[in-house]
BAGU-369892 format. One record per residue (C-alpha): residue number from 0; x, y, z. Coordinates in Angstrom, 3 decimals, padded with zeros to 6 digits, m for minus. Layout:
(node NUM (X Y Z))
...
***
This chain:
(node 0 (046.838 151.533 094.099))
(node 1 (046.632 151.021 098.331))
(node 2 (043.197 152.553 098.072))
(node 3 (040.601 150.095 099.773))
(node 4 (038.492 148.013 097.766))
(node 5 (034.907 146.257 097.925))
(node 6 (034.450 143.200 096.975))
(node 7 (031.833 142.287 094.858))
(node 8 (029.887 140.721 097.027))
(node 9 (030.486 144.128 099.789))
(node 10 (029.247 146.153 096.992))
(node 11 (025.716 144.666 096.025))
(node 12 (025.299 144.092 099.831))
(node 13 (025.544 147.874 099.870))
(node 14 (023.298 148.351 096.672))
(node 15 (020.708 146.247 098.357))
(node 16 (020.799 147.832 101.823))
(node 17 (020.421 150.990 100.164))
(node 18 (017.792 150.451 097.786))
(node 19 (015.754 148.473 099.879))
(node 20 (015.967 150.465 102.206))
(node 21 (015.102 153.608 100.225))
(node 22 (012.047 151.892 098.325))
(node 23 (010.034 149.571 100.963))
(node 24 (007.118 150.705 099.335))
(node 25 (006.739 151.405 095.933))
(node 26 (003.511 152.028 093.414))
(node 27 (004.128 151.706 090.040))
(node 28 (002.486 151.352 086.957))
(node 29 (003.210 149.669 083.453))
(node 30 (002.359 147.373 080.844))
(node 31 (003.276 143.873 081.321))
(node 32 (005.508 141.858 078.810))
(node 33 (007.630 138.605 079.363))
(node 34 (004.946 137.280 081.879))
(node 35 (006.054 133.885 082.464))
(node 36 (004.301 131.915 085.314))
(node 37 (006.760 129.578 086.996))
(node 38 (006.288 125.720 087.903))
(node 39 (006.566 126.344 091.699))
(node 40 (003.355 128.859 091.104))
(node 41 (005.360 132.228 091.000))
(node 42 (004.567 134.497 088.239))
(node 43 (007.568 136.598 086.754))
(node 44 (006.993 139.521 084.542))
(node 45 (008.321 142.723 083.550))
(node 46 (006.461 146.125 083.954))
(node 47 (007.491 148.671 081.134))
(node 48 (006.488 151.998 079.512))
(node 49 (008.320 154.314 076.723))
(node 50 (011.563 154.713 078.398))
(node 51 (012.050 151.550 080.451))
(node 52 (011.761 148.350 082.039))
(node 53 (011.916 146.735 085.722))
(node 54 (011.576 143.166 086.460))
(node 55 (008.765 141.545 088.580))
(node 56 (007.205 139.102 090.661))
(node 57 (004.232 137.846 092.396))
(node 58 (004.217 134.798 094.622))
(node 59 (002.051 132.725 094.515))
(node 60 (000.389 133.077 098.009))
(node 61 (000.087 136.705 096.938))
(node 62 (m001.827 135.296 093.305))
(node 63 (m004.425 133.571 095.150))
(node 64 (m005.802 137.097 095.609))
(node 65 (m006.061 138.178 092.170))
(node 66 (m009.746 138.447 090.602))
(node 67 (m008.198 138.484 087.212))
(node 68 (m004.870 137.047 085.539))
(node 69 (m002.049 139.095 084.372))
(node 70 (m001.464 138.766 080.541))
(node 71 (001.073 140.382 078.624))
(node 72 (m000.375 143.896 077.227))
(node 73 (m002.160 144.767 080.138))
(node 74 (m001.516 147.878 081.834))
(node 75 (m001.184 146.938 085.629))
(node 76 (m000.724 148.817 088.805))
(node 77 (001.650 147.250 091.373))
(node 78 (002.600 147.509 095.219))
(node 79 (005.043 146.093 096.924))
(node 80 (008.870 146.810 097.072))
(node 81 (012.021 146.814 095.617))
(node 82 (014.868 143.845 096.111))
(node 83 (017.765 143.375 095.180))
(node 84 (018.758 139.468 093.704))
(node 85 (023.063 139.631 094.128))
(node 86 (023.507 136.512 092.148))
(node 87 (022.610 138.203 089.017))
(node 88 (023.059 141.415 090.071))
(node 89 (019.800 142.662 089.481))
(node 90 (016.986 144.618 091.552))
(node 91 (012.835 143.711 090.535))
(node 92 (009.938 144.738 092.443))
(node 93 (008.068 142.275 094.900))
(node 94 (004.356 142.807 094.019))
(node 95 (002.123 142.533 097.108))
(node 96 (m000.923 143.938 095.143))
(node 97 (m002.095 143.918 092.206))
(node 98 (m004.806 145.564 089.899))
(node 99 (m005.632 146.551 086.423))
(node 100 (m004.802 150.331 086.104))
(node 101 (m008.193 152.055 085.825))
(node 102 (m009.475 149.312 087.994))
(node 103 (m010.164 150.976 090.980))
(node 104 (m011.903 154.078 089.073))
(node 105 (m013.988 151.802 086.945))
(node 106 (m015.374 149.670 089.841))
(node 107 (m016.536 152.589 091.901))
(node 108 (m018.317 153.695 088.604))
(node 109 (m019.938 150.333 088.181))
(node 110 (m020.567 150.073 091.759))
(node 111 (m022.351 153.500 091.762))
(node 112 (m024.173 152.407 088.645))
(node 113 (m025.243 149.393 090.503))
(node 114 (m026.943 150.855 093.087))
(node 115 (m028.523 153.079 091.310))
(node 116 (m030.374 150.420 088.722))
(node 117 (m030.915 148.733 091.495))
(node 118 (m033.065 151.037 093.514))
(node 119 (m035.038 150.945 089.904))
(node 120 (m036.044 147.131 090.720))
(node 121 (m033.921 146.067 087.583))
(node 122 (m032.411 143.483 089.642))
(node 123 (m035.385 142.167 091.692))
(node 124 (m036.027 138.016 091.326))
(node 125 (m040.029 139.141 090.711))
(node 126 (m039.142 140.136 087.562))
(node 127 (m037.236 137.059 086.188))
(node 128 (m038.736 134.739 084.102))
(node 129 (m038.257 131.234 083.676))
(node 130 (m036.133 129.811 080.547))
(node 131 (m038.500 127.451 078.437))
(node 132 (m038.655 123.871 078.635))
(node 133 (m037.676 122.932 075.622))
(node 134 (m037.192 126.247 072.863))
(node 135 (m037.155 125.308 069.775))
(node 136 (m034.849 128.545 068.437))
(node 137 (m031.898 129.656 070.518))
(node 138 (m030.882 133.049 069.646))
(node 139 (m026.874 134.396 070.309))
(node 140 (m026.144 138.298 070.490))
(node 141 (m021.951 138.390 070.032))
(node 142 (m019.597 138.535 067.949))
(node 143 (m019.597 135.679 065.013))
(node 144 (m016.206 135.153 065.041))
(node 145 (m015.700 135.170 068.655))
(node 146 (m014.559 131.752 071.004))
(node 147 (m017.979 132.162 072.749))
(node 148 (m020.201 131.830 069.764))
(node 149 (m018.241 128.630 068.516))
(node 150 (m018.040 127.035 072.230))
(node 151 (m022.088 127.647 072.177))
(node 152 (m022.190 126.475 069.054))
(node 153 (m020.346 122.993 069.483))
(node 154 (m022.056 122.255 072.930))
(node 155 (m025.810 123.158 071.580))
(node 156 (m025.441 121.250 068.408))
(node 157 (m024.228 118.460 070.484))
(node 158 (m026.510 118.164 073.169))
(node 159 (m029.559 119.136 071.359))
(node 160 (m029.333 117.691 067.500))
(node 161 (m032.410 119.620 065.314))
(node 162 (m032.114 122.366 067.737))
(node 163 (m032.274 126.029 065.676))
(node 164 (m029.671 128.511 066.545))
(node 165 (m029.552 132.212 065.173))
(node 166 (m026.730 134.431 065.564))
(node 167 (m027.315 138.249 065.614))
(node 168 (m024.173 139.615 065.000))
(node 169 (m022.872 142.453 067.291))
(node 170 (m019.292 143.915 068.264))
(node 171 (m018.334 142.841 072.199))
(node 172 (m015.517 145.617 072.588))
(node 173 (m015.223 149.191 071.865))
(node 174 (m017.185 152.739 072.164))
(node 175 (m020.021 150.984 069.671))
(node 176 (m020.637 147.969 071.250))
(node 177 (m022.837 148.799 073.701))
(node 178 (m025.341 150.347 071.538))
(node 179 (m025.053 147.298 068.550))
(node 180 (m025.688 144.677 071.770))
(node 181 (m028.794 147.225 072.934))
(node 182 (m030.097 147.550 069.393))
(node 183 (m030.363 143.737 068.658))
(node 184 (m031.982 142.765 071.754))
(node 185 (m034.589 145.347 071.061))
(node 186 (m034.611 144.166 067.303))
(node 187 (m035.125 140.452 068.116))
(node 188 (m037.846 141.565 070.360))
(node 189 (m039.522 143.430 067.953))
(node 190 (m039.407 140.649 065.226))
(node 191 (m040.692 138.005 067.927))
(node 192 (m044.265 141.055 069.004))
(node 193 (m044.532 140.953 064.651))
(node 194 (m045.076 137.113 064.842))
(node 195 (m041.465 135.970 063.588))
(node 196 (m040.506 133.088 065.681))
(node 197 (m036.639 134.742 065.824))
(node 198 (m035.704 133.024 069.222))
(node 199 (m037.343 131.426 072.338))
(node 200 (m034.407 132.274 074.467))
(node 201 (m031.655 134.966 073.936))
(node 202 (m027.770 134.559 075.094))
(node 203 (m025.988 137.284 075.555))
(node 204 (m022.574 137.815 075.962))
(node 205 (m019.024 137.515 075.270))
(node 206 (m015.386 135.390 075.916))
(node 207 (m012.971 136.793 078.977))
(node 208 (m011.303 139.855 079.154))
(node 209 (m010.110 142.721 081.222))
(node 210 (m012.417 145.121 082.974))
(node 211 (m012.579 147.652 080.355))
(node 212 (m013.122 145.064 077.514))
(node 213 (m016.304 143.712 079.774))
(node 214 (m017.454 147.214 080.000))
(node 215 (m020.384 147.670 077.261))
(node 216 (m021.883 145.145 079.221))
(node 217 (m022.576 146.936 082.050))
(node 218 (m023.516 149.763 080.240))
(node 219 (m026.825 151.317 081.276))
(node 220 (m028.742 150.929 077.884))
(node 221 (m027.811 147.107 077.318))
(node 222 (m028.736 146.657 081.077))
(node 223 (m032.122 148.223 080.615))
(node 224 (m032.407 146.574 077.052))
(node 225 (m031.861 143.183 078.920))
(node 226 (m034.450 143.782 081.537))
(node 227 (m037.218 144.917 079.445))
(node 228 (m036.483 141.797 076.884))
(node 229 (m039.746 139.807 076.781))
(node 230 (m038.232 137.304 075.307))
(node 231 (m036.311 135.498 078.343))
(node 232 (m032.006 136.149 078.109))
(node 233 (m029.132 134.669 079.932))
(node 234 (m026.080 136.766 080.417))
(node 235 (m023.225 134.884 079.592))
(node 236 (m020.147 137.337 080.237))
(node 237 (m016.441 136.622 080.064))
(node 238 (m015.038 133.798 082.899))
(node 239 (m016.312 132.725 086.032))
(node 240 (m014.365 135.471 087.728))
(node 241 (m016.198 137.729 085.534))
(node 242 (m019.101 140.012 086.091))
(node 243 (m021.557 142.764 084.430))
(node 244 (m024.339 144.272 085.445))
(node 245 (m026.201 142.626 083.003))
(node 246 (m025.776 139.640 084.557))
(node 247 (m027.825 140.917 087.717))
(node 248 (m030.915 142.078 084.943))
(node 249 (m030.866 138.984 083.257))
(node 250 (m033.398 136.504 083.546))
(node 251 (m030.353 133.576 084.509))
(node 252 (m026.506 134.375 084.502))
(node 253 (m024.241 131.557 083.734))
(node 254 (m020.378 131.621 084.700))
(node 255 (m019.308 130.867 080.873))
(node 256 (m020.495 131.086 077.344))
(node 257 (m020.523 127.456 077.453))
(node 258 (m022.128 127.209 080.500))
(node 259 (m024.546 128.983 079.216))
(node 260 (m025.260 126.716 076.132))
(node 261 (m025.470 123.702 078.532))
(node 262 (m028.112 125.898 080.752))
(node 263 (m030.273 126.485 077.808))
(node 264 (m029.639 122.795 076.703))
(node 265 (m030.274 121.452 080.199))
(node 266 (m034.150 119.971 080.259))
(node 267 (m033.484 118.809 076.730))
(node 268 (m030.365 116.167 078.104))
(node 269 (m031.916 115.881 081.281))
(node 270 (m035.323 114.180 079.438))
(node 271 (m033.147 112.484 077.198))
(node 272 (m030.877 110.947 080.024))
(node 273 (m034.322 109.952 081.840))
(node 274 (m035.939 108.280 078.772))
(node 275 (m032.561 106.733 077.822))
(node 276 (m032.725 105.010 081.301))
(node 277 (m035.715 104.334 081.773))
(node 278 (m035.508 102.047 078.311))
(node 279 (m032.591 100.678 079.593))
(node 280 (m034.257 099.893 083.068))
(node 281 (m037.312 098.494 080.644))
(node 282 (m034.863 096.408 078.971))
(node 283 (m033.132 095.165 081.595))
(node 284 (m036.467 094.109 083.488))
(node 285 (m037.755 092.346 080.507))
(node 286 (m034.953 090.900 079.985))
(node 287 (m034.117 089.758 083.977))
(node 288 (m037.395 087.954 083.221))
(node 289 (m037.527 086.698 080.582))
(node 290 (m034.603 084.804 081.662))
(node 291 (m035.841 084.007 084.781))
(node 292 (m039.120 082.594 082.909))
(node 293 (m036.598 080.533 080.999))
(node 294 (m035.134 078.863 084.180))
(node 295 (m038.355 077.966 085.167))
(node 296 (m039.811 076.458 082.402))
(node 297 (m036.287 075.037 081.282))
(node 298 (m036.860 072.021 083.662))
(node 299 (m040.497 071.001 082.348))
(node 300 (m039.190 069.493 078.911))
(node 301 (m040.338 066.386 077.490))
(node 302 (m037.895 064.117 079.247))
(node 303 (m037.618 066.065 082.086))
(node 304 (m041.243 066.485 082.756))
(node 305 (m041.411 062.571 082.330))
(node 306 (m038.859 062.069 085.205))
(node 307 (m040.356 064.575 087.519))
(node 308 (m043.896 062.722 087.155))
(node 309 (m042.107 059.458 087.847))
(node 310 (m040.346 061.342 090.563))
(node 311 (m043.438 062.578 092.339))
(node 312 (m045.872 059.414 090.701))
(node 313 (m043.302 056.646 092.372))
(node 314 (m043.361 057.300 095.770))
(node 315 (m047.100 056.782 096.046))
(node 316 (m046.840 053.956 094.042))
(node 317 (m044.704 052.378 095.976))
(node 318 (m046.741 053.378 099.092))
(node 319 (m049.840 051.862 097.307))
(node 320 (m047.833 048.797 096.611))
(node 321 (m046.784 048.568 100.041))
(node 322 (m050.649 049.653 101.356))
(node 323 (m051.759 046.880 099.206))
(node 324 (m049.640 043.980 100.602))
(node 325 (m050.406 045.360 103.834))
(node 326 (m053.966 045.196 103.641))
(node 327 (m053.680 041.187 101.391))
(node 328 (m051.806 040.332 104.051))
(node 329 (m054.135 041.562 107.016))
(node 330 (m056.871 040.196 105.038))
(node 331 (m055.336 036.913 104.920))
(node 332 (m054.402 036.919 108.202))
(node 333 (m058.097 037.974 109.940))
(node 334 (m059.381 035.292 106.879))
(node 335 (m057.399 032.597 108.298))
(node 336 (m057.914 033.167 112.055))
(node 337 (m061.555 033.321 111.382))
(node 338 (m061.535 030.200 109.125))
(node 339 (m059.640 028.827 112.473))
(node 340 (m062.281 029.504 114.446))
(node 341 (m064.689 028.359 111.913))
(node 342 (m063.324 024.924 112.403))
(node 343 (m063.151 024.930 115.821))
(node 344 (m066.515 025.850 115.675))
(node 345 (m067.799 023.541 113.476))
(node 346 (m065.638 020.441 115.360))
(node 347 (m067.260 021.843 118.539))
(node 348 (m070.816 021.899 117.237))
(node 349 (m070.668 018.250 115.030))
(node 350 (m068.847 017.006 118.171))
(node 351 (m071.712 017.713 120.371))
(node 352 (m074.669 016.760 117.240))
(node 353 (m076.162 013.689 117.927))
(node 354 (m075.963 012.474 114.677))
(node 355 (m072.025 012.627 115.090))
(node 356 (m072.920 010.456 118.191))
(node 357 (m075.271 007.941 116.435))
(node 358 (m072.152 007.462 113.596))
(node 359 (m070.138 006.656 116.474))
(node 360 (m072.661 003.997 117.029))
(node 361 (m075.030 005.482 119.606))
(node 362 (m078.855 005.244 119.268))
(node 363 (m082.028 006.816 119.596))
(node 364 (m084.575 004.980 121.900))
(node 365 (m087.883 006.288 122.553))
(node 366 (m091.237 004.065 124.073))
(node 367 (m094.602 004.037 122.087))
(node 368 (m095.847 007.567 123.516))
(node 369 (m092.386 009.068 121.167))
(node 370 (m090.907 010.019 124.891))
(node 371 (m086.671 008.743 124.787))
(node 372 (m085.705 006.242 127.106))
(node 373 (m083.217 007.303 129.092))
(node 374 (m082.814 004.910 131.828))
(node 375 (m083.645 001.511 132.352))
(node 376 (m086.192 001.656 135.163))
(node 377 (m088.511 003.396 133.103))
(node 378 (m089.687 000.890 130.772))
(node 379 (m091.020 m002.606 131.893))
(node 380 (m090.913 m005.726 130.516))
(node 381 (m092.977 m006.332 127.334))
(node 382 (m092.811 m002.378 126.037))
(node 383 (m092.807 m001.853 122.896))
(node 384 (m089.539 000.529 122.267))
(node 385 (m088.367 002.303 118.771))
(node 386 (m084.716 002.428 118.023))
(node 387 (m083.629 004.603 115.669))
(node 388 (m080.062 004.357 114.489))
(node 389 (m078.230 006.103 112.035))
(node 390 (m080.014 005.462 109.311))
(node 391 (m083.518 003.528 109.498))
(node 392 (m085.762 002.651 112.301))
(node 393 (m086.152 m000.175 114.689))
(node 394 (m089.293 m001.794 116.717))
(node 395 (m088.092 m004.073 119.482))
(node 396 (m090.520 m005.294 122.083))
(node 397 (m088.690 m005.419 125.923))
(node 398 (m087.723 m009.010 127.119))
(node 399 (m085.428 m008.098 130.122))
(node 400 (m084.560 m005.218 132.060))
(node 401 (m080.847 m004.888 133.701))
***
């Protein structure tokens, strides 16, 4: 055998060159199995039908795209192209695009169906009305055994104890569920014109799903049932991602059937929350001062109110006290200097009295007429003269004059 050989290696090179080549672009369509998405954010699957399978993958800048995500069962259509991986040998397709088969023929439907309600004013804000306050019933059109009911179930009964919630039971999926979702908004209507309090507000809607399984609800009869609704309905269909036309003739979409429930549920909390806070505000003041009046009185107890009265009485005692000696002593002082001068005064005034001169031995001499004798040369010899001493009274007749 001198025949030439490939390596292994030579041969998938070929396979790949050749394949690739042959299939840059390819468009398939099958139902997905084994979808798998990876840690790094890569989603492998496999695409099959009757007769066969091909491996597949979407990256995950290419994911970031998608409206919707793959789950196994769905019938997709891809494009992209074909590769070849030589360590295993094996060839997958490289999805670029991706969309639910159908897809593209179901949105131009819905989109033509759009405008067409549109142009009817089904979608205009003047014709929303408001959700109330605080209702009292909250009525669900779905299916009882769906997620959606029990997620609107466990958030309403949570947020709102007492709160009255009535579930009209219709099918979400299939060729009769548009007409069962239809019929019992029309029927709760009817009950709540025949005085039946049934439900104050109305949810409708369903869990997520693929295009075709959201379709009833943008069917043209639960569209127009949901417009005409008197009583006020939020449409509450599939994920965020998710859309009906309902949603543009209700009176409030929400993103999620739980979103929904906390919607409905929203003034209810919101109150709460306020009047919650505000008693704990309330508190919290009454308390802030009731313990700042307890500060301030906390120094006026018996003892305490004692030593703060000595503390503000003592100073102006002592101030008193000193005041006092201050004034004693001034007192004294202008007493003694006066009772000085007193005796100088006195010492001055006896010195010069005559009587103080007449105990010193001086006398009074005056001639028979009562005049004093002051000098010599004015009495003669033989006068009669009166001398008056201290004490009693002399007559003395002149013998000699010196």
């Amino acid at each position: 055998m001198n025949e030439k050989h490939l390596t292994i290696s030579e041969l998938t090179e070929q396979i790949r060159l050749n394949l690739e080549g042959s299939f840059s672009f390819v468009c398939a369509e099958g139902e997905v199995s084994n979808c798998r998405p990876a840690s790094s954010g890569h989603l492998y699957f496999s695409l099959k039908d009757s007769g066969a399978k091909i491996d597949a993958v979407m990256f995950k800048n290419r994911l970031k795209s998608l409206n919707f995500e793959p789950k196994d069962g769905m019938l997709l259509r891809v494009r992209g192209s074909l590769s070849v991986y030589a360590p295993r040998g094996t060839y997958s397709i490289i999805c670029d695009e991706m969309e639910i088969a159908g897809a593209g023929e179901i949105l131009a439907m819905l989109e033509k169906r759009k405008q067409k309600l549109a142009a009817e004013g089904l979608f205009d804000n003047e014709y929303k009305k408001l959700l109330p306050r605080f209702p009292a019933v909250v009525g669900i059109i779905s299916s009882p055994t769906g997620a959606a009911v029990r997620d609107i179930l466990n958030i309403l009964t949570r947020r709102v104890s007492g709160i009255k919630i009535i579930i009209f039971p219709a099918v979400v999926q299939g060729d009769d569920a548009a007409f069962q979702i239809a019929a019992r908004i029309k029927q709760v209507n009817q009950w709540r014109k025949q005085g039946f309090n049934v439900a104050d507000v109305l949810i409708v809607g369903r869990g997520g799903g693929s295009l075709e399984d959201l379709l009833p609800f943008s069917e043209e009869e639960v569209v127009r049932a949901v417009f005409e609704s008197e009583i006020p309905v939020v449409s509450a269909v599939g994920h965020e991602i998710d859309w009906a036309l309902c949603d543009f003739s209700a009176d409030l979409r929400a993103p999620t059937p739980s979103a929904a429930a906390e919607l409905v549920s929203e003034n209810y909390t919101s109150v709460t929350d306020f009047v919650q806070k505000t008693a704990e505000d309330l508190l919290n003041g009454m308390y802030t001062r009731l313990e700042r009046a307890k500060l301030l009185l906390k120094p006026f107890s018996l003892q305490d109110m004692e030593y703060r009265f000595r503390a503000i009485l003592q100073p102006h005692l002592i101030r008193f006290d000193d005041a006092k000696e201050t004034l004693i002593k001034a007192i004294s002082e202008k007493t003694a200097d006066f009772k000085n001068r007193i005796d100088l005064a006195s010492a001055f005034i006896e010195a010069g009295s005559p009587l103080a001169a007449m105990e010193r031995g001086f006398s009074v001499v005056t001639d028979s007429n009562g005049n004093i004798v002051r000098y010599a040369q004015n009495v003669k010899k033989g006068d009669v003269l009166n001398i008056k001493p201290l004490t009693g009274e002399i007559t003395a007749i002149v013998d000699d004059i010196t």
